[in-house]
ZADO-1210 file (C-alpha; in nm, 4 decimals, padded with zeros to 6 digits):
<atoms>
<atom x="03.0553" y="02.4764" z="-10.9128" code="UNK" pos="1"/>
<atom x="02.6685" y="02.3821" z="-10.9726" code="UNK" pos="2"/>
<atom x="02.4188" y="02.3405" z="-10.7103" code="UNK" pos="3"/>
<atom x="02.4201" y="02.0278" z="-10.5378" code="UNK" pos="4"/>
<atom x="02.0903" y="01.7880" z="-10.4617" code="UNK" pos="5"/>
<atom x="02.0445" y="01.7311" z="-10.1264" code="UNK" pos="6"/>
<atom x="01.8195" y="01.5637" z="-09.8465" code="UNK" pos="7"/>
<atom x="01.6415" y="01.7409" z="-09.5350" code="UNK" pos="8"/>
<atom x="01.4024" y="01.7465" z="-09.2674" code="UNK" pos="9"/>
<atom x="01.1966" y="02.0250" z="-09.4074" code="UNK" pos="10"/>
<atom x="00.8842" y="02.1806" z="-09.1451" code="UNK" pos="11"/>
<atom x="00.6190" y="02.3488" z="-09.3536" code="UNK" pos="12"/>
<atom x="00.4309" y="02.4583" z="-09.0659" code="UNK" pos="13"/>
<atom x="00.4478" y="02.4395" z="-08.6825" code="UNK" pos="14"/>
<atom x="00.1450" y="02.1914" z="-08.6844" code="UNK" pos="15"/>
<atom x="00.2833" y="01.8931" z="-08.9303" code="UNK" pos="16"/>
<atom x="00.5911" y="01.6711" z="-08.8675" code="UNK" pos="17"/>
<atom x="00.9242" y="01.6884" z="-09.0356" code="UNK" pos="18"/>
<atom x="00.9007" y="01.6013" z="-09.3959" code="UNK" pos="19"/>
<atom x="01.1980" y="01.4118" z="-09.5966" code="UNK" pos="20"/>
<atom x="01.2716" y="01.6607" z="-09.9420" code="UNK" pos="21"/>
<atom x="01.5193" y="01.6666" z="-10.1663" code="UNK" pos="22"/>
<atom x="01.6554" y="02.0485" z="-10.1774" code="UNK" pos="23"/>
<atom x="01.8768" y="02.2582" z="-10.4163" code="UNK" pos="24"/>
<atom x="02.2157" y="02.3308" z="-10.2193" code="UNK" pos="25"/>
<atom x="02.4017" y="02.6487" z="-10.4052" code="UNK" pos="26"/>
<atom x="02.7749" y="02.6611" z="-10.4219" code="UNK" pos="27"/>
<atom x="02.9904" y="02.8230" z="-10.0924" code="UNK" pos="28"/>
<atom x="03.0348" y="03.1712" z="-10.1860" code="UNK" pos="29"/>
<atom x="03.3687" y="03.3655" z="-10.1594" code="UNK" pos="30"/>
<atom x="03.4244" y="03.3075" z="-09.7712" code="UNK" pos="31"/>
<atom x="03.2334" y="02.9787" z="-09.7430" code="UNK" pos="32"/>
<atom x="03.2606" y="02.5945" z="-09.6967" code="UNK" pos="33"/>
<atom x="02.9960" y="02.2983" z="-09.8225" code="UNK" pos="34"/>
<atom x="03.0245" y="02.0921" z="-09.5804" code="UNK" pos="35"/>
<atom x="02.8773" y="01.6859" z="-09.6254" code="UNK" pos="36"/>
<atom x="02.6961" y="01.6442" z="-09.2768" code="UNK" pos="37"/>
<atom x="02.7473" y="01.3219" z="-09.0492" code="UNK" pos="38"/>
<atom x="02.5745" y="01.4018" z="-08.7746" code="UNK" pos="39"/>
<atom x="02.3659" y="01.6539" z="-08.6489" code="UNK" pos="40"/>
<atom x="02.0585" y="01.6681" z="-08.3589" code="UNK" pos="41"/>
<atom x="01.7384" y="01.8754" z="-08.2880" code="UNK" pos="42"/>
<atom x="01.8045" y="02.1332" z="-07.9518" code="UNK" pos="43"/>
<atom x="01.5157" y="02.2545" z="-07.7457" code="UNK" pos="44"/>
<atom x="01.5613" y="02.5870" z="-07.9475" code="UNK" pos="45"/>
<atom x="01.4849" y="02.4124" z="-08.2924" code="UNK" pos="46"/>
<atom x="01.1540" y="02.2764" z="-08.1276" code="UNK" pos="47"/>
<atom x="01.0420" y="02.5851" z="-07.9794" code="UNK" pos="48"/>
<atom x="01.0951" y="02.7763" z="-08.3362" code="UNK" pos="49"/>
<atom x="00.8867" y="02.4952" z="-08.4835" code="UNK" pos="50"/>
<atom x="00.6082" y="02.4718" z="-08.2779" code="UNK" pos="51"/>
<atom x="00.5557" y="02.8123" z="-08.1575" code="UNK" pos="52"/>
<atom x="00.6064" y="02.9176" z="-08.5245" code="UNK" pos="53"/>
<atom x="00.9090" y="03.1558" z="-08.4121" code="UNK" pos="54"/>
<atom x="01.0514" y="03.1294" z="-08.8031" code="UNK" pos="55"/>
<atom x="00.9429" y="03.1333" z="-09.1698" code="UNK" pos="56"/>
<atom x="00.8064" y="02.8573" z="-09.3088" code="UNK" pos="57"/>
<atom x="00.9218" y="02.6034" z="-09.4678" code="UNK" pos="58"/>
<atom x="01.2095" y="02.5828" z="-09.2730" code="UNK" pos="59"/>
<atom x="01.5235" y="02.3605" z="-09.2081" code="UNK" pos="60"/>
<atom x="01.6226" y="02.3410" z="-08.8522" code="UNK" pos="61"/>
<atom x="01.9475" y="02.2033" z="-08.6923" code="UNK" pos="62"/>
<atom x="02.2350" y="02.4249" z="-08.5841" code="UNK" pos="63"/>
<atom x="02.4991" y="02.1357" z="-08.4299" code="UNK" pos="64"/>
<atom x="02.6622" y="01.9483" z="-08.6636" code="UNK" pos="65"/>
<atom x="02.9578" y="01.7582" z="-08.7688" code="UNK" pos="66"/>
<atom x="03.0934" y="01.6778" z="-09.0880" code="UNK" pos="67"/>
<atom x="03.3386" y="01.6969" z="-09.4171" code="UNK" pos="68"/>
<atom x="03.4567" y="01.9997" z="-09.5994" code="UNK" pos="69"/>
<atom x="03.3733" y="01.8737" z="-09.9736" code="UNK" pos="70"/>
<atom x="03.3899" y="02.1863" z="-10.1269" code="UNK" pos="71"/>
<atom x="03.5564" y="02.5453" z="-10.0837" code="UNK" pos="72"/>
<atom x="03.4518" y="02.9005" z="-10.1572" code="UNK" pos="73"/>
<atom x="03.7502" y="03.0810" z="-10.3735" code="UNK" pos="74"/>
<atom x="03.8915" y="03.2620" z="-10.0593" code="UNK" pos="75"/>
<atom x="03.8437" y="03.0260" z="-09.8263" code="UNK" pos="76"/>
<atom x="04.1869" y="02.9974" z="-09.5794" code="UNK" pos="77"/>
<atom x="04.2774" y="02.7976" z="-09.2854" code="UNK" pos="78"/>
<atom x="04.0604" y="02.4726" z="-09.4574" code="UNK" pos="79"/>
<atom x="04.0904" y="02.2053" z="-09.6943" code="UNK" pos="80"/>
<atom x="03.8295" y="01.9989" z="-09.8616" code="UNK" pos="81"/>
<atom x="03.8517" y="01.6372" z="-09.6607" code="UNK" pos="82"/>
<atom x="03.8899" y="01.8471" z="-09.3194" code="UNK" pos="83"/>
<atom x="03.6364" y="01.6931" z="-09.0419" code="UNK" pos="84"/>
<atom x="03.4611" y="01.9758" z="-08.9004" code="UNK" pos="85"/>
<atom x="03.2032" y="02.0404" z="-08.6222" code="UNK" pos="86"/>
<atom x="02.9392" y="02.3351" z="-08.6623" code="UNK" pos="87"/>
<atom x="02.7379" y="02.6168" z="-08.5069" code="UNK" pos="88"/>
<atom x="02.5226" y="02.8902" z="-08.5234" code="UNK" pos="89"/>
<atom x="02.5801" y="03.2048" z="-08.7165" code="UNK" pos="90"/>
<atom x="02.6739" y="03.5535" z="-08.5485" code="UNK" pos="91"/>
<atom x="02.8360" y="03.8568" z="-08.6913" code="UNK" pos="92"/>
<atom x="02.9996" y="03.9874" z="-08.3126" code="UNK" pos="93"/>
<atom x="02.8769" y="04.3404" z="-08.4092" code="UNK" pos="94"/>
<atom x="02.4551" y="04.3866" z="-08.4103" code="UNK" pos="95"/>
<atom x="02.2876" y="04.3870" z="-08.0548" code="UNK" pos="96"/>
<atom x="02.1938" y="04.0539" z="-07.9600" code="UNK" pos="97"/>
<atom x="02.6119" y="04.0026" z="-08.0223" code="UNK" pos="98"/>
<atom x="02.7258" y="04.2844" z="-07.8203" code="UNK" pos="99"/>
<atom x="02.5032" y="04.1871" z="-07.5680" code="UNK" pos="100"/>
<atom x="02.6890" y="03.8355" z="-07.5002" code="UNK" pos="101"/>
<atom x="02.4243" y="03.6380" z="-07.6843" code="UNK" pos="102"/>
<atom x="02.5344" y="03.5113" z="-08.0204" code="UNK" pos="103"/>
<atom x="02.2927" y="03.3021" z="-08.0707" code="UNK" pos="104"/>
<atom x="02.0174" y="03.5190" z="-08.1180" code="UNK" pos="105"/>
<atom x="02.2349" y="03.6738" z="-08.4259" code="UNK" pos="106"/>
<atom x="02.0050" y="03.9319" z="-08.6676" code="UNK" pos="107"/>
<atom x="02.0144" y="03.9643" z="-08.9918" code="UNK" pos="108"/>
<atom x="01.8660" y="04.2126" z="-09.2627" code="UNK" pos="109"/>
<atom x="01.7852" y="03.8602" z="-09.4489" code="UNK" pos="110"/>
<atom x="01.5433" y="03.6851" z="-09.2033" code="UNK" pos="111"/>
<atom x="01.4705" y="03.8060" z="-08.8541" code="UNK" pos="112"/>
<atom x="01.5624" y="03.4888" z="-08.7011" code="UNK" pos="113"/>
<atom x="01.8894" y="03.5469" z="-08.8688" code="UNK" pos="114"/>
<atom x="02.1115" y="03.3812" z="-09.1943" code="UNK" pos="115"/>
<atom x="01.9071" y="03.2218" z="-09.4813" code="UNK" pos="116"/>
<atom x="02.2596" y="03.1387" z="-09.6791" code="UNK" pos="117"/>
<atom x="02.2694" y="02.8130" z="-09.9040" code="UNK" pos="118"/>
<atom x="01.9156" y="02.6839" z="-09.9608" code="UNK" pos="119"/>
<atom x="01.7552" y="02.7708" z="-10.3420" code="UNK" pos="120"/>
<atom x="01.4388" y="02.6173" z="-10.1828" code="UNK" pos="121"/>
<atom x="01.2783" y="02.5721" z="-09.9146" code="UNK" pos="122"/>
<atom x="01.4175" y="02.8954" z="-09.7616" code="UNK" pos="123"/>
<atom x="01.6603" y="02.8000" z="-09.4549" code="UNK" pos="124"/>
<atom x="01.5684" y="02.9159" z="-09.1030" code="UNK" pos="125"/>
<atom x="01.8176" y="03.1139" z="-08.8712" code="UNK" pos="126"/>
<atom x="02.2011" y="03.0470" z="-08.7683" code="UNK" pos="127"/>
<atom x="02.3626" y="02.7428" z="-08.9027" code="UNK" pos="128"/>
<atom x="02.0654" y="02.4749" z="-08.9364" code="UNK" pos="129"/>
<atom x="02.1279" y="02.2077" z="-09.1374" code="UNK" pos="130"/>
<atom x="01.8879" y="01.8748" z="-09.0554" code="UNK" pos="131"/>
<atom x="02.0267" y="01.7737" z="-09.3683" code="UNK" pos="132"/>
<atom x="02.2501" y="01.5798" z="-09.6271" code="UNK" pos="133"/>
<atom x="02.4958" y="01.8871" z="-09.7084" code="UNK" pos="134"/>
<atom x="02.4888" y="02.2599" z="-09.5613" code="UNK" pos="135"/>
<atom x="02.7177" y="02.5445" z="-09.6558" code="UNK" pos="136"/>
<atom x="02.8500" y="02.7363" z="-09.4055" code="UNK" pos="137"/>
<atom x="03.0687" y="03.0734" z="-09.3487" code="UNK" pos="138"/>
<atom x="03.4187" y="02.9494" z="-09.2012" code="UNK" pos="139"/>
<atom x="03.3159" y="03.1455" z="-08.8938" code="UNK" pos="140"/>
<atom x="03.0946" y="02.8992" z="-08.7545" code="UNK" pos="141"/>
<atom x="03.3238" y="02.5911" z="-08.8292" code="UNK" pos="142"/>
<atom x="03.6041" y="02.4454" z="-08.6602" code="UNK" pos="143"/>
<atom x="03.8618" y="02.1736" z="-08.8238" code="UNK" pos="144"/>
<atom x="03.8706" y="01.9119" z="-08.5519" code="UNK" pos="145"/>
<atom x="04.1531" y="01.7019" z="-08.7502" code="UNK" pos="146"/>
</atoms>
């Protein structure tokens, strides 16, 4: 499967509004969906990464979302491309911020605001953000609604 062309709200710094780019989107890997998003908003905690600078630059923010499974990673279960999903962030349930009953403040060795998966470029920012056209997503942070 070849990388897909997408559209996002890209920041490039904490001081300039959202820019509209068209962005590389790699296949899911092994244990992942691509997901086509329908809807999606901006949370206080998006803001606050933006404008306080809290994240790598550029960045695409958005971590609730809903949308359809259009492609699967090769050991993907439990899923079907077509499924209607809804998303959020990333967490592993092991590092500290996990074990410590908040999730959402997930850690990776990738990015210290956690999971840069997907993007070929602009890098991503943490957890599942996706203020975008198409995201790809580890099954863990999506659930089949029908």
């Amino acid at each position: 499967m070849d990388e897909l062309k997408i559209e996002a709200a890209v920041a490039y710094d904490s001081d300039r509004p959202f820019t509209t780019a068209t962005l590389s989107l790699r296949a899911p890997s092994a244990n992942e969906l691509r997901i086509r998003i329908v809807a999606t908003s901006v949370c206080h905690t998006d803001l606050m990464s933006k404008s306080k600078a809290l994240c790598s630059f550029p960045i695409v923010l958005g971590h609730e979302g809903a949308g359809v499974v259009d492609a699967l990673g090769d050991d993907v279960s439990g899923f079907e491309v077509g499924d209607h999903v809804v998303l959020s962030y990333d967490y592993c349930g092991k590092c500290p911020a996990c074990s410590n009953d908040k999730p959402s403040y997930y850690i990776t060795e990738d990015d210290k605001y956690g999971d840069i998966k997907g993007y070929v470029e602009p890098k991503p920012g943490y957890g599942s953000r996706k203020i975008n056209s198409n995201k790809v997503s580890d099954t863990g942070n999506c659930v089949s609604i029908w």
